[in-house]
C-alpha positions as a LaTeX table, in Angstrom:
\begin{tabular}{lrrr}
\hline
Residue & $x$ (\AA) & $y$ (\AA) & $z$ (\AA) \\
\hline
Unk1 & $-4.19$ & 41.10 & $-51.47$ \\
Unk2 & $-6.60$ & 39.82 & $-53.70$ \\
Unk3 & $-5.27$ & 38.65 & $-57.43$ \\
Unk4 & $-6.86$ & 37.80 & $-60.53$ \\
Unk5 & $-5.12$ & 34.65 & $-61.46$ \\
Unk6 & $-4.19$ & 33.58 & $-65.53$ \\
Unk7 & $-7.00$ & 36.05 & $-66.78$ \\
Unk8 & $-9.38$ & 33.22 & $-66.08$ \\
Unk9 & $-11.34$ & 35.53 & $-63.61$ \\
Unk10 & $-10.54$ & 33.57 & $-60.63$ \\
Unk11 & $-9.62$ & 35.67 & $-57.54$ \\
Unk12 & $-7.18$ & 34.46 & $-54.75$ \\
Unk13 & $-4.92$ & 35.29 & $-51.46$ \\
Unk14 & $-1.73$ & 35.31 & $-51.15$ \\
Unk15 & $-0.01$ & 34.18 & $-48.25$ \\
Unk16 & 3.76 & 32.93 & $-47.00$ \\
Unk17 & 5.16 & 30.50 & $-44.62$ \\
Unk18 & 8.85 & 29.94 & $-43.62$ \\
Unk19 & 10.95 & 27.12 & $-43.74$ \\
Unk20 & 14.16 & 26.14 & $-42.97$ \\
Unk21 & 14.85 & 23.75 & $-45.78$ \\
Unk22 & 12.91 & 24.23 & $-48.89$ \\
Unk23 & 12.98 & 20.77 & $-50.53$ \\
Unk24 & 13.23 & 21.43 & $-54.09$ \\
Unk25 & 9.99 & 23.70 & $-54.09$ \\
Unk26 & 9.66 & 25.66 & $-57.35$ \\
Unk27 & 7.79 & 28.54 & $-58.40$ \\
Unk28 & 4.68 & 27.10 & $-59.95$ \\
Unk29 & 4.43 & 23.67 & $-57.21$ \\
Unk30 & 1.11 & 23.05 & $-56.16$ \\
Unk31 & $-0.46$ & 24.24 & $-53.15$ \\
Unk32 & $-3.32$ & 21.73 & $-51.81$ \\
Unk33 & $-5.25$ & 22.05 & $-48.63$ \\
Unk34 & $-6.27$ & 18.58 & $-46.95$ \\
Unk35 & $-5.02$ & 17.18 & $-49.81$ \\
Unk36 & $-6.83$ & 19.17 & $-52.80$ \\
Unk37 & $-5.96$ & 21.67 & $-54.92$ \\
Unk38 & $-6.64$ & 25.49 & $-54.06$ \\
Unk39 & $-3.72$ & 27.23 & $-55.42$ \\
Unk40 & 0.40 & 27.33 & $-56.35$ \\
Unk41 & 4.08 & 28.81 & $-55.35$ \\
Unk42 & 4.23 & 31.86 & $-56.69$ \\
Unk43 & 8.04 & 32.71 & $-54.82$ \\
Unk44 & 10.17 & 30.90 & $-53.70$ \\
Unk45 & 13.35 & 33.64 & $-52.10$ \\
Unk46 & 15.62 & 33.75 & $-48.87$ \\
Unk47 & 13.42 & 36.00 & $-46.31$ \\
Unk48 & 14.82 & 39.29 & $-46.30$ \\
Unk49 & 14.46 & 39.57 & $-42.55$ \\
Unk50 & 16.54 & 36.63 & $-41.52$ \\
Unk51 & 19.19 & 35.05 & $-43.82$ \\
Unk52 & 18.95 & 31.72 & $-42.05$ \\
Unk53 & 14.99 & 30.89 & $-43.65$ \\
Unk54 & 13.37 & 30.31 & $-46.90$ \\
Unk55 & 10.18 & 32.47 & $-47.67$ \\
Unk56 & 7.87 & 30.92 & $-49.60$ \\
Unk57 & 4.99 & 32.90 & $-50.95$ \\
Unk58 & 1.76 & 31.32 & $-52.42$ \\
Unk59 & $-1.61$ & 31.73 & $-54.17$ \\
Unk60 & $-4.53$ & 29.96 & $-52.76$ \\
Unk61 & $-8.37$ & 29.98 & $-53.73$ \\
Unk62 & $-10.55$ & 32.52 & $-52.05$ \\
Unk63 & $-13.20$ & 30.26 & $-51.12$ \\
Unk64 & $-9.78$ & 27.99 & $-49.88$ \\
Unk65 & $-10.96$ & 27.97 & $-45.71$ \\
Unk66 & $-7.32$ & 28.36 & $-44.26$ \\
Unk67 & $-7.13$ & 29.00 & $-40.61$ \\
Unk68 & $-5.09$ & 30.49 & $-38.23$ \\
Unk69 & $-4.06$ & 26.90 & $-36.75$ \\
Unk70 & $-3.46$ & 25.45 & $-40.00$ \\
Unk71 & $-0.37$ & 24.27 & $-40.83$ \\
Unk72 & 1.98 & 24.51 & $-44.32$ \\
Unk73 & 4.84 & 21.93 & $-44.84$ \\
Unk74 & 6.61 & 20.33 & $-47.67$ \\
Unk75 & 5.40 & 17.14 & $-48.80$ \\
Unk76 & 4.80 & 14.98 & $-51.88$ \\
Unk77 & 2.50 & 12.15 & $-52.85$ \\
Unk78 & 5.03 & 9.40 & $-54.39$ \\
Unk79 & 8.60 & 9.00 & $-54.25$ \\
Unk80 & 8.90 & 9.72 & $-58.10$ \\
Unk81 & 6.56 & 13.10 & $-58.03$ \\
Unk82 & 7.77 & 16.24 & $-57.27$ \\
Unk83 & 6.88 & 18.40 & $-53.85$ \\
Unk84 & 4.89 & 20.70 & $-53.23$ \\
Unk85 & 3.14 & 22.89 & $-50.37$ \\
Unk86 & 0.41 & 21.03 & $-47.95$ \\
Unk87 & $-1.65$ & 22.57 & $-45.97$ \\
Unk88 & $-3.46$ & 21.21 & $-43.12$ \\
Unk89 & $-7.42$ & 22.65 & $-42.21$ \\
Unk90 & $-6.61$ & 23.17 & $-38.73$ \\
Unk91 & $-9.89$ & 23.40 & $-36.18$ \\
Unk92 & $-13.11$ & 24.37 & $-36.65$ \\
Unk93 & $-13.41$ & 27.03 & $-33.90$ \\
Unk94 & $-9.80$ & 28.59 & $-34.63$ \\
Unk95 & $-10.57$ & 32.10 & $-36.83$ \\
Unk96 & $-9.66$ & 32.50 & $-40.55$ \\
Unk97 & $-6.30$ & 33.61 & $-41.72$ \\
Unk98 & $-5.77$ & 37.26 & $-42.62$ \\
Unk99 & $-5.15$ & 37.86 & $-46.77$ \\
Unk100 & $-1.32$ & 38.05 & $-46.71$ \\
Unk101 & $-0.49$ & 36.62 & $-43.20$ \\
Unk102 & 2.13 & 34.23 & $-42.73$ \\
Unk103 & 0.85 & 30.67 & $-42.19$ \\
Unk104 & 2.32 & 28.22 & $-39.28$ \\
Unk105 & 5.06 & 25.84 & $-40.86$ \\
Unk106 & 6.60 & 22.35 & $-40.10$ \\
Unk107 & 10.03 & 21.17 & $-41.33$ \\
Unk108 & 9.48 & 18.26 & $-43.67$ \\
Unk109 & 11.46 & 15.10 & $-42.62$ \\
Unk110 & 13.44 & 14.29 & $-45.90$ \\
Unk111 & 16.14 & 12.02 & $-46.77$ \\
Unk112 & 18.95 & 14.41 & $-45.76$ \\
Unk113 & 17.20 & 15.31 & $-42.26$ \\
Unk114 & 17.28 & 11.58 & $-41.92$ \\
Unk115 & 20.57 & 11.25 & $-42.69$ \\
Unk116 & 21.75 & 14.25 & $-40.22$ \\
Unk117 & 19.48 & 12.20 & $-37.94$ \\
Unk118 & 21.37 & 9.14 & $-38.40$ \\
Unk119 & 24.28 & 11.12 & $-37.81$ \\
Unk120 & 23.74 & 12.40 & $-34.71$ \\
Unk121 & 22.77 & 9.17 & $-33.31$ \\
Unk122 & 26.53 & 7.49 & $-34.22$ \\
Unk123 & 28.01 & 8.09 & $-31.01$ \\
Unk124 & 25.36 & 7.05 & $-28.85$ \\
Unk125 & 25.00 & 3.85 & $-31.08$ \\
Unk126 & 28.81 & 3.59 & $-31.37$ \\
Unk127 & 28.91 & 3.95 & $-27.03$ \\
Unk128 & 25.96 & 1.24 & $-26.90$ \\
Unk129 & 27.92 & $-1.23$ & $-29.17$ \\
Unk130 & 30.58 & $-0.50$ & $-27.01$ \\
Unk131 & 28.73 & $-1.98$ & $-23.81$ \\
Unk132 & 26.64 & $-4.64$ & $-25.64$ \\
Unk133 & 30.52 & $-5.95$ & $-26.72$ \\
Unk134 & 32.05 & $-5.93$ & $-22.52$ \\
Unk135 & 28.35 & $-7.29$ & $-21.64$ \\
Unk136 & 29.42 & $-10.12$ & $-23.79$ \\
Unk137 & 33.13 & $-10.47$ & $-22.87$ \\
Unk138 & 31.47 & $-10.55$ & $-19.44$ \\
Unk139 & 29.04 & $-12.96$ & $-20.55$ \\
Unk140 & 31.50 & $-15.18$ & $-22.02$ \\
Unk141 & 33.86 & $-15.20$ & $-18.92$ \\
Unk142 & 30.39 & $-16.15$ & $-16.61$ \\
Unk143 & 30.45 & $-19.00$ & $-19.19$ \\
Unk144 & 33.30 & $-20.57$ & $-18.59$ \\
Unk145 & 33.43 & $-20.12$ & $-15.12$ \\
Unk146 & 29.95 & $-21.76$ & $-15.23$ \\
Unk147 & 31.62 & $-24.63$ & $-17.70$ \\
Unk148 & 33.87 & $-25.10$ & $-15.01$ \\
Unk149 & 31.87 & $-25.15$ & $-12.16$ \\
Unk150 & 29.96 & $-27.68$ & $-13.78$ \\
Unk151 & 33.12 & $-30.20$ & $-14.86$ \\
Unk152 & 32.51 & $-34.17$ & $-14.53$ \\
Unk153 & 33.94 & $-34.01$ & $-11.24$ \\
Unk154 & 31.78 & $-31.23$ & $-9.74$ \\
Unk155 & 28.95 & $-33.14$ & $-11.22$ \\
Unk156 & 30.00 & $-36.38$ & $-9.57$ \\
Unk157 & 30.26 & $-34.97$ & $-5.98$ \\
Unk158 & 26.84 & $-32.88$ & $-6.50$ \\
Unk159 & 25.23 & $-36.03$ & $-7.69$ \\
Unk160 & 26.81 & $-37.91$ & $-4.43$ \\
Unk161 & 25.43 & $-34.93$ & $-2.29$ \\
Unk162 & 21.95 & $-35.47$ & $-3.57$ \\
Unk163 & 22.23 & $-39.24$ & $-3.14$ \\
Unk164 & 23.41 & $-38.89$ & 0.14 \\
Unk165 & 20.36 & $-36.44$ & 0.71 \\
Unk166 & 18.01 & $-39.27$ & $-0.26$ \\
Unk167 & 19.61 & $-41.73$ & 1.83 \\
Unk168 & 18.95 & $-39.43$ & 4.93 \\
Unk169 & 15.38 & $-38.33$ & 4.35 \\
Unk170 & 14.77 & $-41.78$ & 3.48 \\
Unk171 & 16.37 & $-42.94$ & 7.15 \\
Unk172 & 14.81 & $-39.81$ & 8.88 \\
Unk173 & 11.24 & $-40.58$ & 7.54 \\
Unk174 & 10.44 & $-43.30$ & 10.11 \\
Unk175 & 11.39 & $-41.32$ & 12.89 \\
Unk176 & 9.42 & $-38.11$ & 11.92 \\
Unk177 & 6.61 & $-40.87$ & 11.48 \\
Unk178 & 6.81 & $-42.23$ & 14.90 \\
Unk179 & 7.42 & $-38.86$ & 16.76 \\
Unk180 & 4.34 & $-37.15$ & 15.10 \\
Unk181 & 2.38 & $-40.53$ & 16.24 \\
Unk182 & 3.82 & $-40.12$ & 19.85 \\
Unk183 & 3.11 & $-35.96$ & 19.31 \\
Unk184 & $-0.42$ & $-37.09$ & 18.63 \\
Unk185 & $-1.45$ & $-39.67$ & 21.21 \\
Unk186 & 0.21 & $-37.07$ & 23.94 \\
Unk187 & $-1.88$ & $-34.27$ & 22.64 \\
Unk188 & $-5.00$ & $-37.24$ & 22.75 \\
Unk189 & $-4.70$ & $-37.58$ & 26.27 \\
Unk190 & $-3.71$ & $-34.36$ & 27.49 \\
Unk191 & $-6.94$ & $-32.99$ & 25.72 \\
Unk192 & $-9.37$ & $-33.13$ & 28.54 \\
Unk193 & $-7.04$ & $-32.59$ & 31.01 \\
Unk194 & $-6.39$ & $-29.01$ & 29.16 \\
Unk195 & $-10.06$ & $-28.66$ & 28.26 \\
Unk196 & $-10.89$ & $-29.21$ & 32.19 \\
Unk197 & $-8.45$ & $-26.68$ & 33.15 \\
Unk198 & $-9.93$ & $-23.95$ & 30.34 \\
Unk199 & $-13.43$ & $-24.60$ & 31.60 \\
Unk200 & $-12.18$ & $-23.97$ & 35.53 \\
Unk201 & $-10.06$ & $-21.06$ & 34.23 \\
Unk202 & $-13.55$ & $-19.71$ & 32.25 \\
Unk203 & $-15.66$ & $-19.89$ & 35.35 \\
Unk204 & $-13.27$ & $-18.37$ & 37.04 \\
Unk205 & $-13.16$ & $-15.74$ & 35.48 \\
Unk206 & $-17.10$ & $-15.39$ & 35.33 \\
Unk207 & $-17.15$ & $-15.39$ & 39.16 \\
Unk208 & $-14.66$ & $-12.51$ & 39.29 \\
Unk209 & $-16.00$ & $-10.31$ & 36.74 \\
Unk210 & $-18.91$ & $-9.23$ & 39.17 \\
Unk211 & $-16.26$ & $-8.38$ & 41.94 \\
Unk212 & $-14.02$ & $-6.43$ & 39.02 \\
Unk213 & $-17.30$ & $-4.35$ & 38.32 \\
Unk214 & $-17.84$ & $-3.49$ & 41.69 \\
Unk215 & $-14.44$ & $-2.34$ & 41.93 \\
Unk216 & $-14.53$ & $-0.66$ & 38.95 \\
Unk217 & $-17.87$ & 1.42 & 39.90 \\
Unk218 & $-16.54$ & 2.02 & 43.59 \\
Unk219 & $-13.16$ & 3.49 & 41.60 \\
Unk220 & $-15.73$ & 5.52 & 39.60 \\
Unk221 & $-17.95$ & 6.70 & 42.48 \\
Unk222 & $-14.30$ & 7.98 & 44.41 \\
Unk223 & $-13.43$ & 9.77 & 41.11 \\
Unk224 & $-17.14$ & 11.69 & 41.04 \\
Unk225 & $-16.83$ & 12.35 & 44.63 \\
Unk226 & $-13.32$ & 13.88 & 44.36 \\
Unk227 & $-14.47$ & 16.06 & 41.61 \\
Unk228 & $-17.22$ & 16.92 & 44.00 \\
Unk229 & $-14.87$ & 18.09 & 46.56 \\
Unk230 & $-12.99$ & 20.05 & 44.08 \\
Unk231 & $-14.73$ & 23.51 & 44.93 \\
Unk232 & $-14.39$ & 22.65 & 48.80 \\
Unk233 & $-10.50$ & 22.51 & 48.69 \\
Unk234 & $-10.93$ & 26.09 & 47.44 \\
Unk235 & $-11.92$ & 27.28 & 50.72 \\
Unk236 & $-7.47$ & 25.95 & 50.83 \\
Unk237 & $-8.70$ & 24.22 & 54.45 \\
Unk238 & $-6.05$ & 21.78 & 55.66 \\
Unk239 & $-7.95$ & 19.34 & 56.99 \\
Unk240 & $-9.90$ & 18.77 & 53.71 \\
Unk241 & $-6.59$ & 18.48 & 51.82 \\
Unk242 & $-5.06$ & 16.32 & 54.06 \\
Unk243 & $-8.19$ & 14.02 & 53.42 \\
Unk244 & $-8.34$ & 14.11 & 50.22 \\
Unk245 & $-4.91$ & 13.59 & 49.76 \\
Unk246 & $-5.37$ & 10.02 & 52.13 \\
Unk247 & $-8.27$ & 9.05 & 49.79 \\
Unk248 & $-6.43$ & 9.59 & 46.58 \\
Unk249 & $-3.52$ & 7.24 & 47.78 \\
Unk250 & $-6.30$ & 4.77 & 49.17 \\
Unk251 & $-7.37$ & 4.84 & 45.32 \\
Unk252 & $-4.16$ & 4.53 & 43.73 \\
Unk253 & $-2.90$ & 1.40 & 46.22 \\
Unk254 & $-6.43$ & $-0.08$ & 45.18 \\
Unk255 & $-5.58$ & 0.19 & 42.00 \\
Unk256 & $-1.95$ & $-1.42$ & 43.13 \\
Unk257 & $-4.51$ & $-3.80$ & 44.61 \\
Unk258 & $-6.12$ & $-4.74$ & 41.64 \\
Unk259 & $-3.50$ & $-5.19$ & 39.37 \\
Unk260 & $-1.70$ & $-7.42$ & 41.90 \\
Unk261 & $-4.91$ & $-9.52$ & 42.18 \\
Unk262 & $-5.03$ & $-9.68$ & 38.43 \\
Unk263 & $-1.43$ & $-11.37$ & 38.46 \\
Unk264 & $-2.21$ & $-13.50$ & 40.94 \\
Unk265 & $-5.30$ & $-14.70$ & 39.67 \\
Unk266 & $-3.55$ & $-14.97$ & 36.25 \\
Unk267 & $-0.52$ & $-16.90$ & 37.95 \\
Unk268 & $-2.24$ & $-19.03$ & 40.40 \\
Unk269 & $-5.28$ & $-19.67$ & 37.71 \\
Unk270 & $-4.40$ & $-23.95$ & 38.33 \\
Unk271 & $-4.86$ & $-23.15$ & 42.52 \\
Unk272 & $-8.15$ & $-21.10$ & 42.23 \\
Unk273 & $-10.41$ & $-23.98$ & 41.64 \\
Unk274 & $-9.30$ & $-26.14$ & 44.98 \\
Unk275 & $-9.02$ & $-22.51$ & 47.37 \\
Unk276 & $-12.69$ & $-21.93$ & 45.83 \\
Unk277 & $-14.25$ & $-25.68$ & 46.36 \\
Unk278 & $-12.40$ & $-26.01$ & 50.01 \\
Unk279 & $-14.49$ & $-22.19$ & 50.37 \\
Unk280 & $-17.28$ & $-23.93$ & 49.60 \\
Unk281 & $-16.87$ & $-26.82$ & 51.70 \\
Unk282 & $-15.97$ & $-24.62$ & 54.85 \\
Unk283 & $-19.39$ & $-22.76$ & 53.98 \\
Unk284 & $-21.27$ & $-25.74$ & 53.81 \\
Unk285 & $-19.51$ & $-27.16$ & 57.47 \\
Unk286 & $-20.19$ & $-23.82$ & 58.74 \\
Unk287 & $-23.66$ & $-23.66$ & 57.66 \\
Unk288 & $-24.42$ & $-27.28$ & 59.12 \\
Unk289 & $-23.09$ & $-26.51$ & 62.22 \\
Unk290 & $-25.06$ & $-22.78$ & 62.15 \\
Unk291 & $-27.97$ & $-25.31$ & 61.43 \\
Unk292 & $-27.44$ & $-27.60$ & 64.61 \\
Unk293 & $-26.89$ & $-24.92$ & 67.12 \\
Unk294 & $-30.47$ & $-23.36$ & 66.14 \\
Unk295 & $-32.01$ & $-26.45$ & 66.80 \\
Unk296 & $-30.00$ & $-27.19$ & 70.18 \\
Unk297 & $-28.23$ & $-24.51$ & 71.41 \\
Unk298 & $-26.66$ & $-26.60$ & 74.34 \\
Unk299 & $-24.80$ & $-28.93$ & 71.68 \\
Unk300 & $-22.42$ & $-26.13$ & 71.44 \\
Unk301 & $-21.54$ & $-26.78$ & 75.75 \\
Unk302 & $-22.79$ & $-30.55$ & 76.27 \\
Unk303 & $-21.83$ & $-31.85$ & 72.43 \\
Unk304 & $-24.18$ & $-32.92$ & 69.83 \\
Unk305 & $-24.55$ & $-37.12$ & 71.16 \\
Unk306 & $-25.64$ & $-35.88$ & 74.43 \\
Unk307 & $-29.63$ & $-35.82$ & 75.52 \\
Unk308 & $-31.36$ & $-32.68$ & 76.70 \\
Unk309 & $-31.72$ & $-32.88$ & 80.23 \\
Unk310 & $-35.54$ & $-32.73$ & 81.54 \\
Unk311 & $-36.96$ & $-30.69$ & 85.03 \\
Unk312 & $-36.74$ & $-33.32$ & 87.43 \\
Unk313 & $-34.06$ & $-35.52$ & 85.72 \\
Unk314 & $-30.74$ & $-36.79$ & 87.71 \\
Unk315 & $-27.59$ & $-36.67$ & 86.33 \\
\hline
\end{tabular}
């Protein structure tokens, strides 16, 4: 609806919003829109529809831009002033409002909605005093028992305690002193004794990791070759089974084998060294004596001091 306002030739909409509580709002309070001026209350009547609102219906400008999204509520610019009707412009992609369509509305937050407010908060502020109060009966009683705790007396025997405390560390220090000195000259000379023994343990361990390979690719090869002989067992001959059966337990008590190797080598790590150097002291006998019999076989029957007998020679 479109009306010529005060025969001053200036056309505007009317529109209405709904509030619960109307604030004082007369006919004839300004309308503004972001704050400026496009229009007044023309109405101000409980909505016919529903007894429990106030309909408020208004003028505003024609050119005024209102918007779906925008938003009337009750406000007013000083304490002392009078209220009136603000608008809000809403967003720039929401559509236009109708001529004669009801606008959004927000509840103004007055004095008496603050004192309902305050109101409603009384029993949760009157149950909150009501803690904050056996907090501090509590607090007091942790007070005095601390007061207590904390009497000449009790102060005396904790200050003995700490005294006594100092005495001790002060006795103890020495001692500590002279076992870490004795800790450290023992781990002095046991050093090379435990380096020598890591060393043996580390060459050990080199000379067996060949043999462990081998082992390991032998275990490897058995594996291919039973997987090999998998189609032959379908031919379900007994013979075959029965052998494959042998070399499977052959595998698994070499790999019983192993492992018990491992722990011994692991146990006996200290004994390895001397079994290996009296191996290679046997070698080297047996390799001197291989030596002597190549150059005179009849050492081995006559001994090594005796001379080779010549054609012709008496005994």
């Amino acid at each position: 609806m479109v009306v010529i306002s005060g025969g001053l030739g200036v056309a505007t909409v009317s529109h209405r919003a709904y509030f619960k509580f109307a604030g004082g709002v007369q006919p004839g309070a300004p309308v503004r829109f972001g704050g400026m001026l496009v229009g007044k209350v023309v109405g101000v009547h409980v909505d016919p529809g529903n007894s429990t609102r106030i309909e408020i219906d208004l003028t505003v400008g024609r050119d005024a831009p209102l918007r779906t999204d925008s938003v009337a509520k009750i406000s007013t610019l000083g304490p002392l002033t009078d209220n009136y009707i603000e608008i809000t412009t809403g967003s720039e992609g929401a559509p236009l409002a109708a001529p004669g369509s009801a606008l959004l509305s927000a509840e103004a937050f007055g004095l008496p909605q603050l004192g309902d407010a305050a109101q409603a908060m009384m029993p949760d502020l009157q149950r909150a005093l009501q803690k904050l109060n056996q907090n501090l009966d509590g607090l007091q009683v942790t007070l005095s028992r601390a007061n207590d705790l904390l009497n000449d007396h009790n102060r005396a025997n904790i200050a003995g305690a700490l005294n006594g405390v100092d005495r001790m560390v002060a006795e103890v220090r020495p001692k500590a002193n002279d076992t870490l000195d004795n800790l450290n000259g023992m781990l002095k000379e046991t050093r090379p004794q435990v380096a020598a023994s890591l060393n043996n343990v580390q060459e050990l361990t080199s000379r067996l990791k060949p043999l462990l390979d081998s082992l390991s690719a032998t275990t490897a090869r058995a594996n291919e070759t039973l997987g090999h002989v998998d189609s032959t067992l379908m031919e379900n001959r007994p013979d075959i089974r029965a052998a494959v059966t042998g070399l499977r337990e052959t595998l698994a008590k070499s790999t019983g084998l192993l492992n018990q190797l491992t722990q011994t080598l692991d146990q006996n790590s200290g004994n390895i060294d001397d079994l290996l150097d009296n191996i290679r002291m046997t070698t080297e006998n047996l390799r001197t004596l291989t030596e002597t019999l190549t150059r005179s076989p009849a050492s081995l029957i006559r001994g090594i001091r005796v001379p080779d007998r010549k054609p012709g020679d008496r005994k």
